[in-house]
C-alpha positions in Angstrom: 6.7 13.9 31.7 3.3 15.4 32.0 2.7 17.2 28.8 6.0 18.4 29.2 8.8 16.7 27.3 11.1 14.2 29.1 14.0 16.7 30.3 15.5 14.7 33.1 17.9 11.3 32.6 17.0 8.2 33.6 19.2 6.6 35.9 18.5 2.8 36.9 19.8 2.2 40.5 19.6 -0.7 42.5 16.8 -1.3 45.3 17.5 -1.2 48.7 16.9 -4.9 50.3 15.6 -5.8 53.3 15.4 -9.0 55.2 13.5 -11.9 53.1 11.7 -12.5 56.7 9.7 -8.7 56.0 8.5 -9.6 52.3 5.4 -8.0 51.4 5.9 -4.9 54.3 7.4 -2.5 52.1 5.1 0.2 50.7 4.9 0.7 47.8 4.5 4.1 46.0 2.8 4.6 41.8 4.3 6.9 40.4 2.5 7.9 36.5 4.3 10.3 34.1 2.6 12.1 31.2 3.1 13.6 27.7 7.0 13.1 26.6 7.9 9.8 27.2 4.8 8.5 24.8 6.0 6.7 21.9 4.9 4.2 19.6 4.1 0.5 20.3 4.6 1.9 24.1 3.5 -1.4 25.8 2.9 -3.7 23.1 5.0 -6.5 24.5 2.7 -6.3 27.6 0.0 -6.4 25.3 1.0 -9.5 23.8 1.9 -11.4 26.9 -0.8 -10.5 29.5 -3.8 -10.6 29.2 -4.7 -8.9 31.9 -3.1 -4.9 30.5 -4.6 -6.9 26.7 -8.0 -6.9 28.4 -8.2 -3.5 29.5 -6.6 -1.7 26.7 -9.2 -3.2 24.7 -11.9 -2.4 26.7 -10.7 1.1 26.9 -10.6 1.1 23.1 -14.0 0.1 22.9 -15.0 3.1 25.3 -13.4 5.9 23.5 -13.9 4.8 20.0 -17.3 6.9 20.2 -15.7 9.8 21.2 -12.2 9.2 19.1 -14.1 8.5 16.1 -11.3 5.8 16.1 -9.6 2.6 17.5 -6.8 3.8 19.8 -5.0 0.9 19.5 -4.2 1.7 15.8 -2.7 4.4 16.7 -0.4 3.4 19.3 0.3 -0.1 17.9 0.8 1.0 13.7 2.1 -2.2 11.3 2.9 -5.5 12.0 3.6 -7.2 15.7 7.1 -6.6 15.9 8.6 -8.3 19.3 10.8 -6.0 20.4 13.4 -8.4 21.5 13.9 -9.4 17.7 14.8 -5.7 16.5 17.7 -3.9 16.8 18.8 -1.2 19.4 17.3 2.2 18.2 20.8 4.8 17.3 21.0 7.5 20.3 20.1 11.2 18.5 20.4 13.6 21.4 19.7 16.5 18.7 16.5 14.4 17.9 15.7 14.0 21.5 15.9 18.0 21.7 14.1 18.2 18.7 16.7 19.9 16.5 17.5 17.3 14.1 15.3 19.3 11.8 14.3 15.8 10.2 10.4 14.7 9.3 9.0 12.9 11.8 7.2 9.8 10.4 3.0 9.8 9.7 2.4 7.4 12.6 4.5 9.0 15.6 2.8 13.0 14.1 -0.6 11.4 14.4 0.3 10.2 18.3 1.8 13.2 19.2 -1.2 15.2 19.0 -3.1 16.2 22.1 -6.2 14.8 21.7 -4.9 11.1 21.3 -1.4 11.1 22.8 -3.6 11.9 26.5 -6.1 9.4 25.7 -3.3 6.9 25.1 -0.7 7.2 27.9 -4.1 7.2 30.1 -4.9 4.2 28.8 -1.3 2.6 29.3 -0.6 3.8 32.4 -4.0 2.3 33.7 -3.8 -1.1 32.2 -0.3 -1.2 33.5 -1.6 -0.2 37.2 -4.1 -3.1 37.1 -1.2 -5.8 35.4 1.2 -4.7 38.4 -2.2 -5.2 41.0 -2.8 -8.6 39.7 0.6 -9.1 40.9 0.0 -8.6 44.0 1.2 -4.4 43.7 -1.2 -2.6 45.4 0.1 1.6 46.5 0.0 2.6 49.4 0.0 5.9 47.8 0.1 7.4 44.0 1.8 10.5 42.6 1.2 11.5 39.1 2.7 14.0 36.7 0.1 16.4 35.3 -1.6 14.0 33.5 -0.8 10.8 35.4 -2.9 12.4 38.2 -6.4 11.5 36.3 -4.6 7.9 36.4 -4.4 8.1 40.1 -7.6 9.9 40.0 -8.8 6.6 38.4 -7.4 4.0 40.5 -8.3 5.9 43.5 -11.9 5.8 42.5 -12.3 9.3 42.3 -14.1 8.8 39.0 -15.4 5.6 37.2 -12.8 4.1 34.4 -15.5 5.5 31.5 -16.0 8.9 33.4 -12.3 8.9 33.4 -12.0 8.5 29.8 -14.4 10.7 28.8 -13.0 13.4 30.7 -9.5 13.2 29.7 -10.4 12.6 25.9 -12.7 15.9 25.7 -10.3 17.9 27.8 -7.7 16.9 25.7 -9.8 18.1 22.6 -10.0 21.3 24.1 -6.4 21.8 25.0 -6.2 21.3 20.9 -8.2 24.7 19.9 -5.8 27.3 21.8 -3.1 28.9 20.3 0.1 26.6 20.1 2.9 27.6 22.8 6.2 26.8 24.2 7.9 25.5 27.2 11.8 25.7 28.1 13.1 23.5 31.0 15.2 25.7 33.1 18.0 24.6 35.5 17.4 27.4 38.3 15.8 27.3 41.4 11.9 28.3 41.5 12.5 32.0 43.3 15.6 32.8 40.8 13.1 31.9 37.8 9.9 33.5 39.3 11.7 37.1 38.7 12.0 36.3 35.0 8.7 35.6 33.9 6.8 38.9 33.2 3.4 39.2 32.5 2.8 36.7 29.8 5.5 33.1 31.0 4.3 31.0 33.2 5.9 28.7 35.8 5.0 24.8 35.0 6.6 23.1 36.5 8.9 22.3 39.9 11.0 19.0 39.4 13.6 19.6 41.4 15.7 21.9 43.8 17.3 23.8 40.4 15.0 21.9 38.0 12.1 24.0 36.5 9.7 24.4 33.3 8.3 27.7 32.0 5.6 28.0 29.4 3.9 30.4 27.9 4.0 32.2 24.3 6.5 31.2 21.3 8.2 34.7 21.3 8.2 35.1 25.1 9.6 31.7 25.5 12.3 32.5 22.8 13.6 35.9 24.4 14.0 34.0 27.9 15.8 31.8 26.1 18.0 34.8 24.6 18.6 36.0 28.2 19.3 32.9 29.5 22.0 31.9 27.3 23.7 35.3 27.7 23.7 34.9 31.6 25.1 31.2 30.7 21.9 29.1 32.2 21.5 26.2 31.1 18.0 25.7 29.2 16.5 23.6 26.7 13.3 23.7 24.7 10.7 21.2 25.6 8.9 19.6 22.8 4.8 20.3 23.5 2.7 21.8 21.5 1.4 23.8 23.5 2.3 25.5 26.9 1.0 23.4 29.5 0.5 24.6 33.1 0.4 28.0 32.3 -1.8 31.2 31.5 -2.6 30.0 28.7 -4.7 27.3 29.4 -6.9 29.4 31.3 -9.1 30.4 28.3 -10.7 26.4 28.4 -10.6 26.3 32.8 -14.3 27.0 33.3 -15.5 24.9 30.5 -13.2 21.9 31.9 -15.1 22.3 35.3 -18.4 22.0 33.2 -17.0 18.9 31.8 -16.1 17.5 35.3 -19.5 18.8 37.0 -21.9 16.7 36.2 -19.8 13.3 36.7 -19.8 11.0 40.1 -16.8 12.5 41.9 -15.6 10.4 44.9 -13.5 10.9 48.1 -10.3 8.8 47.1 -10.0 5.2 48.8 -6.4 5.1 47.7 -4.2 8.2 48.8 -2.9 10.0 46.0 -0.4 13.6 45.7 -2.3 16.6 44.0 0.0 18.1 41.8 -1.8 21.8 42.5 -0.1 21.8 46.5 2.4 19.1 46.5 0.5 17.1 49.4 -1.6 14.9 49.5 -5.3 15.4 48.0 -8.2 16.1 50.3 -11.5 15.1 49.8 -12.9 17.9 49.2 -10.4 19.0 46.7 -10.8 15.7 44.8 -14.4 16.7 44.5 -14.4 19.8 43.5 -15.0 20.1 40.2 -13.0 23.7 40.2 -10.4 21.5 41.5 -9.7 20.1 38.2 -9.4 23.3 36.4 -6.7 24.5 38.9 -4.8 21.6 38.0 -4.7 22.7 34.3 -3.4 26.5 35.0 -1.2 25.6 38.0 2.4 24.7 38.2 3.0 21.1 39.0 4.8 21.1 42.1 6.4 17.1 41.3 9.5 17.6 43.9 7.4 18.7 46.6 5.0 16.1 46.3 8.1 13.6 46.0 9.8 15.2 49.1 6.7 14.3 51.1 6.9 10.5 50.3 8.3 8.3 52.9 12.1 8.0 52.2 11.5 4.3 52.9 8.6 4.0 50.2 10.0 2.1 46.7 8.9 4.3 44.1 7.5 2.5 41.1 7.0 4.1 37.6 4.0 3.3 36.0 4.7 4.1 32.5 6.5 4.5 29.3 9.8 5.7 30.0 11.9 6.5 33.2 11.9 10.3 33.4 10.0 10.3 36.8 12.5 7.4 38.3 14.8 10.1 37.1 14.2 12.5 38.7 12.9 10.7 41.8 16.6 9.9 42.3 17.8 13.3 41.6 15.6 14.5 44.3 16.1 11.8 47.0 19.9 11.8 45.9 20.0 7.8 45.9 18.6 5.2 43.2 18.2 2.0 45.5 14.6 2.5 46.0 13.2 3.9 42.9 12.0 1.2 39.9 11.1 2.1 36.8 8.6 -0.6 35.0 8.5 0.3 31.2 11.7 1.0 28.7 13.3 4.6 27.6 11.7 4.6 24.3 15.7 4.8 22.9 16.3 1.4 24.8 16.4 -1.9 23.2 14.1 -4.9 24.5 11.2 -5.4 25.4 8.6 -3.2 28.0 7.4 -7.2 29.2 11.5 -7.8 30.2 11.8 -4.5 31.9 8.7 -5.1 33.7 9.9 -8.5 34.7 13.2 -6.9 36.2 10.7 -4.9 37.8 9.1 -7.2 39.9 12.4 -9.3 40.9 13.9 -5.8 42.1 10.3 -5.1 44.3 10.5 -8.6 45.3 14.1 -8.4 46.6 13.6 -5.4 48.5 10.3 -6.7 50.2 7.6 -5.1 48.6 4.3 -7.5 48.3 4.5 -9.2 45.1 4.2 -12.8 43.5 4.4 -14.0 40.0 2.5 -17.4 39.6 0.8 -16.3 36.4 4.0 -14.9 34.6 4.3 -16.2 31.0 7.7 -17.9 29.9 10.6 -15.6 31.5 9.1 -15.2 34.9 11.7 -13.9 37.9 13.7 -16.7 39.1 16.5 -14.8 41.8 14.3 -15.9 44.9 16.3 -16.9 48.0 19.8 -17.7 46.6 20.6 -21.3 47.8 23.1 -22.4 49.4 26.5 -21.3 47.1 29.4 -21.1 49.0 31.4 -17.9 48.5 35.2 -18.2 47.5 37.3 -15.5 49.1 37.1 -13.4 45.4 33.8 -14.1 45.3 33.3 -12.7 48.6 35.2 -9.4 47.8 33.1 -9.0 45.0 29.8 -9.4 46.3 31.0 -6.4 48.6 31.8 -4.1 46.0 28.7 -5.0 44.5 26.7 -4.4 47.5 28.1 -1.4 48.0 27.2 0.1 44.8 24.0 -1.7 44.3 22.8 -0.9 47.8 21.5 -4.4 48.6 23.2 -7.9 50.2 20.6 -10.0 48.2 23.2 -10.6 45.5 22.3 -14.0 44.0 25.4 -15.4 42.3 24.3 -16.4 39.0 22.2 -13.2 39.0 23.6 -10.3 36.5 24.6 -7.6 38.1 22.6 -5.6 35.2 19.3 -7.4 36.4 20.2 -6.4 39.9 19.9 -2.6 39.2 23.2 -1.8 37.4 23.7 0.3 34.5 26.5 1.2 32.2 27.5 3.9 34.6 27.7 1.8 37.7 29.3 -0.7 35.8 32.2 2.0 35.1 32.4 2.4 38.8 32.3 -1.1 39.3 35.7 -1.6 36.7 37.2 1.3 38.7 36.9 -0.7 42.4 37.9 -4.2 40.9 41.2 -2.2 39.8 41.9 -1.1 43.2 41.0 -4.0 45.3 42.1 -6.8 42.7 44.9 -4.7 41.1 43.4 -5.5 37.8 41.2 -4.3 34.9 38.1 -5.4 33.3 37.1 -3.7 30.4 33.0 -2.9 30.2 32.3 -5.6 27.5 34.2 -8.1 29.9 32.1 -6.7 33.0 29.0 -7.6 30.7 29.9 -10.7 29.4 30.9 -12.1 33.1 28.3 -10.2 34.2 27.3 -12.4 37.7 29.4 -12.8 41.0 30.5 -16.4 39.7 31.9 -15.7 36.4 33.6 -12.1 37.4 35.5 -13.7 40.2 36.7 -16.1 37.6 37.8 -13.8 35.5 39.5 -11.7 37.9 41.2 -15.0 39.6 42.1 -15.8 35.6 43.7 -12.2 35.1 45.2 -12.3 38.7 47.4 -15.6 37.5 48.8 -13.8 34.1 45.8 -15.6 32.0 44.3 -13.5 29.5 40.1 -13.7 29.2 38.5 -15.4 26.3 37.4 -12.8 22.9 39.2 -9.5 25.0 37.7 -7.0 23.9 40.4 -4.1 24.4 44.0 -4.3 26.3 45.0 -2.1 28.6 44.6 1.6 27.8 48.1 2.4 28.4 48.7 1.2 25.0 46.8 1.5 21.9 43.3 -0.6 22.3 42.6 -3.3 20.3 38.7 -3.0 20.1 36.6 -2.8 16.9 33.6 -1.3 16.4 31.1 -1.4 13.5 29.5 2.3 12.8 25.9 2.9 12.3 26.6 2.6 8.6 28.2 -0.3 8.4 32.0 0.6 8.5 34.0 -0.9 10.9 36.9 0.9 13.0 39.4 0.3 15.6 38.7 2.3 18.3 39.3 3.3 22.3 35.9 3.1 23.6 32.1 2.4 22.5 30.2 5.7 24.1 33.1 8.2 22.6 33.2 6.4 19.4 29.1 6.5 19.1 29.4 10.3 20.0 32.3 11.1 17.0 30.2 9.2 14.6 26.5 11.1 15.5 28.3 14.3 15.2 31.0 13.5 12.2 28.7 11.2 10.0 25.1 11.9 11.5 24.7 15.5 11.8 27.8 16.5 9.9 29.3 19.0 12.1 32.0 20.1 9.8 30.3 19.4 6.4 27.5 22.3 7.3 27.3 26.5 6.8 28.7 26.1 3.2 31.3 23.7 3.9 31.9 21.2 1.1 34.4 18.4 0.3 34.8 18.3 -4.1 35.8 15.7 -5.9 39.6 15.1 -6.1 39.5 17.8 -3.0 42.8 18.1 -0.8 41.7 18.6 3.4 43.8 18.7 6.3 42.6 16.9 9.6 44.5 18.5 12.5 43.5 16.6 15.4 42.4 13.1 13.9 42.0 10.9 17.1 40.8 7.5 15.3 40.3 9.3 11.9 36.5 9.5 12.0 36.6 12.7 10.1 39.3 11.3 7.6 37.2 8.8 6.8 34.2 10.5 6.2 36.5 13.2 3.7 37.4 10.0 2.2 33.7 8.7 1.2 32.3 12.0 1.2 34.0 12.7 -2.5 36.1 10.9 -5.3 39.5 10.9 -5.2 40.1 12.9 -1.7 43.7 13.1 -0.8 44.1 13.6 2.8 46.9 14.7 5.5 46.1 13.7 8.7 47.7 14.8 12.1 47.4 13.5 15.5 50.3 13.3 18.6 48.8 10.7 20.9 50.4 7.6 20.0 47.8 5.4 21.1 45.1 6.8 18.8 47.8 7.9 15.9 48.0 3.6 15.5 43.9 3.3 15.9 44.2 6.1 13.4 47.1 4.4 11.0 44.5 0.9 11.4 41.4 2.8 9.7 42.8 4.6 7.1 44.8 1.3 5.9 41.4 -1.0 6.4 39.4 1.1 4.4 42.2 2.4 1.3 42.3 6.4 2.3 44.7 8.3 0.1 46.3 9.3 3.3 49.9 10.8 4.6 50.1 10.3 8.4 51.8 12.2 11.1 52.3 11.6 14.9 53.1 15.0 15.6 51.1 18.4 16.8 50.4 21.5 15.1 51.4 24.8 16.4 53.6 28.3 15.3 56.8 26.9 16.2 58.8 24.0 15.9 59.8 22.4 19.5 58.5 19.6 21.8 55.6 19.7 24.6 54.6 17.6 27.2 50.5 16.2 25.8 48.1 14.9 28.0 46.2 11.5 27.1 43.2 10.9 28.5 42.2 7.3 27.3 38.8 7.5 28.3 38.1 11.1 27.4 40.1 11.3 24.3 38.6 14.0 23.0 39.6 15.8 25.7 43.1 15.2 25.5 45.6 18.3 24.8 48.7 20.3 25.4 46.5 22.7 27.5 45.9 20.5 29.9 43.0 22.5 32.5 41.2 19.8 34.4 39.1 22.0 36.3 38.0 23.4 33.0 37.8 20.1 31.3 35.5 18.8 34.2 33.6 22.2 34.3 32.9 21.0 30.8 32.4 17.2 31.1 29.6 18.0 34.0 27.8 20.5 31.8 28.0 18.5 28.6 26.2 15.7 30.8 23.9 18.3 32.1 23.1 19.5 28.6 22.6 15.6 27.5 20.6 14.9 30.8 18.0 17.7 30.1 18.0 16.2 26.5 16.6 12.9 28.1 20.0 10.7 27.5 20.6 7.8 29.4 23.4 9.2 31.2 22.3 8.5 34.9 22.9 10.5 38.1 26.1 9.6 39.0 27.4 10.3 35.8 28.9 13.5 36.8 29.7 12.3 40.1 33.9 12.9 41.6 34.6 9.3 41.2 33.3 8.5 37.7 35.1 11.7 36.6 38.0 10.9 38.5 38.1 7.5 36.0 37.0 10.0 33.0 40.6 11.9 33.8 43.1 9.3 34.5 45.8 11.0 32.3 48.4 9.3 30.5 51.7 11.9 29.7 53.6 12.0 26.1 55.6 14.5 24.7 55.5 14.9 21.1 56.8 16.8 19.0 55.2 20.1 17.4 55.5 21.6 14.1 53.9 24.7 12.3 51.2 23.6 9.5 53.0 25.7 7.0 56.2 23.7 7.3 54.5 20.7 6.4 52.3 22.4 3.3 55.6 23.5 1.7 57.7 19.9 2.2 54.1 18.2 0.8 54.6 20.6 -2.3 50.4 21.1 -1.9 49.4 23.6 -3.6 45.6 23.9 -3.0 44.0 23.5 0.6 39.8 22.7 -0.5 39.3 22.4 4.1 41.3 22.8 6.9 39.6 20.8 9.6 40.9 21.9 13.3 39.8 20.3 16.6 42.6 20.3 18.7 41.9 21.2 22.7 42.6 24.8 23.1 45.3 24.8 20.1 43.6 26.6 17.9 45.0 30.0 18.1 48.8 28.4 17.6 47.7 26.2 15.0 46.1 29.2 12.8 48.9 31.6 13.6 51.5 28.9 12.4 50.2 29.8 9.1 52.4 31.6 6.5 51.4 34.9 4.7 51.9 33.2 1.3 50.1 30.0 2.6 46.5 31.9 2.7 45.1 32.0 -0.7 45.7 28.2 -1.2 43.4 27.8 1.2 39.5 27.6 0.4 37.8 26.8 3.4 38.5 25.9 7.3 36.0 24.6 10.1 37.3 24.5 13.3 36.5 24.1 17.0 37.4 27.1 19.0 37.6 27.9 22.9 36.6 31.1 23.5 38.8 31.7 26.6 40.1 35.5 26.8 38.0 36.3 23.1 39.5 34.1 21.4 36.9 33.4 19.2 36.1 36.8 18.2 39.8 37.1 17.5 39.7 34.7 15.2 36.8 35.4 13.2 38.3 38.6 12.9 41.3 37.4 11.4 39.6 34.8 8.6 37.6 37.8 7.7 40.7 39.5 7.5 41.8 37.0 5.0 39.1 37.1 2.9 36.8 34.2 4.1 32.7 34.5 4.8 32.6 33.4 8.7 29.9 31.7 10.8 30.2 30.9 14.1 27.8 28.1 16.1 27.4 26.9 19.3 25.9 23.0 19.7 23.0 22.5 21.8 24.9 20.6 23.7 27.7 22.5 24.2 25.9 25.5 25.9 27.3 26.8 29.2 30.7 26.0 27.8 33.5 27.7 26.0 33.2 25.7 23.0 31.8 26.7 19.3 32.4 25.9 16.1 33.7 28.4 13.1 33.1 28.1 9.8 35.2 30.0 7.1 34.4 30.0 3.4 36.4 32.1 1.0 34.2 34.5 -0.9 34.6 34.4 -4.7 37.0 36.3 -6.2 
């Protein structure tokens, strides 16, 4: 979003449909983000296949090169012509996306992230795309942009002239570069509970939502809110800018930006467009003000209200690299079936020319004026479904669809991903077929019979006893028999694809228990107490020669995903399929196949959902693909379908002393709330074998201060962390290393 970093989710819903008899009376509203969804080769598929967005970016090139001192399009589009549909999906890094990965960022994306060519640039996308979706017939009826995606509008509108444009934003942009660097922290509180927090020196940015807004101001100011904040438990998160937009501080360069804007042509605007400065639409008199324009860079931008005052019956289209404003257009209007975002997440795979393609059918379907007679190879092809005759499955179907997709122009041989669904809805989508078929799909099945014709065949198939061609998983009432192939290579059984992805980004990616002093030696003995599929297992195993492992986990389900990985890859490994606590008994555990990591003896659902919605939150504000309804009742209603064992329980010291070990190099604990039992069922004489633990902790009633207390006690060097994405829970992380003797 407008020089401030994408801290909303995109969420890709469905557009509303109307009759094909009304085609071409829908408006249509632009939308045009700004800094924070810029990335490299934004757009260069649509550069490549029309020449139409080719033509202008290179005549905007041409413009600025004078006043860059450089050829813009070398710095957006670095190396070779990659086609993006050739290239692998980018790994999701929600620590990178918050900017904590701590990592160098490379040459090329450093160079585009400064301020006096990342504006030029998303100008210059944002306006080539405007004129590609125009020559398709696109026209606004009205325009909203995001900080800087109101010069776009400004543009279009013919406020200023294309070159007055560019000029303007270019040496604005070089002035925003000489003040003092700054901060901005996304903040999810309503405007008048944030207002009272500001003091003399923070700023408010930004208003994107009912409990959505953006402070800015100086680096320390910004990090003692953030101190406060966490202490009072609100959710915040950084913002990646380098400077603080929207706030006091650019008021030191406001009168010289009204010089710049004085002596060009400003016109009333022929196209309607939303000022950012009051949330309504622009005046003419405000457009030509010159002062007006250095408003706009002190003053909050008031997104939500400008959104609010949109028709509801206007289809928002995003005009732009990324989907932050789609986002959080559907936060704000609380539905997705008339929002369309026309460029990729820069995390998604494919390429921006596909998306824009989906684009178009979705507009088309839901009656907005649009044709595509001069679309390259690919072009929309889900016009007016012929004449298919519905089987009574088939029929069924198309009605859950409809329902979730908000539209009854359902082609048949038409995906239901190209219709509007996501991931998410596709989750829901499994969850109805269960109850009105009384079977399940599992999501790879769901995308490989992806239309209404082949998902009523496989649910007439599975309805008869047949079993689908290549399942990917069976039923999760047993163990699943899915594979998965890491990141790095190594293939595992596993329950599901999005947990699976999250255990390896923390486990192997940003080694959450290999960190704070913890090491694993060569020849090392370590304990995994609560080892799910054996993620961390296997990383003890190739983190050091000659590790000899004991590995403990009580669901049987993922005890046998668990027994599969550490015999595929050759882990010196004893198993056991019981639970670690003080005493020796049995206990009812709860299983949640979906949510396995959430799975314990401490079964709390109001806690674990507390949890599940604020971890969501926390990836949301991170700019994760998670989607609005991920924390809705029915998807975490599927999240929680519980599966009861009991299993037995025995104390980790009765174990250590029938092993005969000797020496304990790491205890790893991550057990649901079992921490405390687990540690207490320790012995006296058990302690010095043991030279480091790392465990997860829930800090309900102080119980993490309790037990820092009692590994200092012992003689370890403790440090306690709390992930990013983790804050507003109870959950951290404790690290104990054993001083040296």
């Amino acid at each position: 979003m407008s020089e401030l970093a994408s801290e909303a989710v995109h969420t890709a819903g469905s557009v509303a449909a109307h009759d094909v008899g009304t085609a071409g009376t829908v408006p249509v509203a632009f939308m045009f983000p700004g800094l924070g969804d810029h990335h490299l080769d934004m757009g260069r598929d649509l550069y490549h296949d029309f020449p139409v967005f080719r033509e202008i970016v290179d005549d905007c090139a041409e413009l600025l090169r004078p006043e860059l001192g450089l050829d813009l399009r070398r710095i957006v589009f670095p190396g070779p012509a990659a086609r993006r549909e050739d290239t692998a999906a980018p790994e999701l890094d929600l620590r990178r996306m918050l900017g904590r990965d701590g990592g160098p960022r490379g040459a090329n994306e450093s160079r585009l992230d400064q301020t006096r060519l990342a504006q030029p640039a998303l100008f210059v996308i944002e306006y080539a795309l405007a004129r590609l979706w125009e020559s398709w017939g696109a026209r606004p009826s009205i325009m909203i942009g995001y900080s800087l995606g109101e010069y776009v509008a400004a543009a279009l509108a013919g406020v200023l002239s294309l070159s007055d444009s560019l000029l303007l934003v270019a040496r604005r942009a070089a002035l925003i570069d000489t003040l003092p660097r700054g901060a901005m922290l996304a903040v999810l509180l309503p405007e008048e509970q944030v207002l009272p927090l500001l003091g003399a020196d923070l700023s408010l940015s930004a208003v994107n939502g009912p409990e959505f807004c953006v402070v800015a101001g100086p680096v320390a100011d910004i990090e003692a809110l953030e101190r406060v904040l966490a202490e009072q438990r609100v959710i915040c998160r950084r913002v990646q800018a380098t400077h603080a937009f929207h706030s006091s501080m650019m008021e030191p360069i406001a009168d010289r930006v009204t010089e710049l804007v004085r002596p060009l042509a400003l016109n009333p605007p022929r196209i309607p467009f939303v000022s950012n400065v009051t949330g309504q639409p622009i005046t003419a008199e405000q457009a030509t003000d010159p002062g007006y324009w250095a408003r706009h860079l002190v003053s909050p931008v008031r997104f939500a209200d400008g959104l609010r005052g949109l028709a509801p019956t206007t289809l928002l289209l995003e005009v732009g690299p990324g989907q932050t404003l789609s986002s959080m257009a559907t936060a704000i209007r609380g539905r997705a079936d008339t929002v369309v975002a026309s460029m990729r997440h820069p995390l998604e795979p494919g390429s921006d020319s596909a998306v824009a393609r989906t684009a178009l059918n979705r507009l088309w379907l839901a009656g907005a004026q649009v044709h595509w007679t001069d679309l390259p190879s690919g072009e929309p092809d889900n016009g007016p479904a012929g004449a298919h005759t519905f089987t009574a499955t088939e029929q069924e179907l198309h009605d859950i669809w409809a329902r979730l997709l908000h539209t009854e122009a359902l082609p048949p041989e038409v995906s239901f991903f190209e219709l509007g669904g996501n991931s998410l809805l596709a989750t829901r989508l499994t969850l109805r077929v269960k109850r009105a078929f009384g079977v399940e799909l599992s999501l790879s099945q769901v995308y490989r019979t992806s239309t209404i014709v082949r998902m009523a065949a496989a649910i007439d198939t599975l309805r008869a006893g047949g079993r689908l061609e290549a399942a990917a998983a069976s039923s999760h009432t047993g163990s699943s028999q899915a594979t998965f192939r890491l990141p790095n290579g190594m293939l595992v059984a596993h329950q599901n694809e999005a947990e699976t992805r999250h255990f390896y980004e923390d486990i192997f990616a940003h080694r959450t228990y290999a960190k704070n002093g913890i090491s694993i030696p060569d020849g090392a003995t370590v304990l995994d107490v609560g080892g799910n599929i054996g993620l961390f297992t296997l990383f003890a195993h190739h983190e050091a020669k000659d590790v000899r492992l004991y590995t403990f986990e009580p669901a049987p389900p993922l005890f046998e995903l668990l027994r599969r990985n550490v015999a595929e890859h050759g882990v010196n490994a004893t198993l056991f399929n019981i639970g670690v606590s003080d005493t020796e008994t049995e206990a009812n555990f709860t299983f949640y196949p979906r949510s396995s990591g959430m799975s314990s003896f401490h079964p709390d659902e109001a806690e674990e959902r507390h949890n599940l919605r604020t971890i969501i939150a926390n990836q949301q504000q991170a700019g994760a693909e998670i989607g609005a309804l991920a924390g809705s009742e029915e998807l975490l209603d599927v999240r929680f379908e519980a599966i009861e064992f009991t299993a037995r329980l025995r104390p980790l010291s009765a174990v250590i002393r029938e092993q005969g070990i000797d020496r304990i190099d790491l205890i790893k604990i991550d057990v649901q709330k079992s921490e405390c039992q687990v540690v207490a069922g320790i012995a006296d004489e058990d302690w010095p074998k043991i030279r480091q633990l790392v465990l997860e902790a829930h800090d309900a009633h102080g119980a993490v201060g309790r037990l820092v207390e009692l590994l200092e006690g012992r003689g370890f060097s403790v440090t306690v962390e709390q992930d990013e994405l983790y804050v507003g829970t109870d959950i951290h992380n404790i690290y104990a290393v054993r001083g040296e003797s």
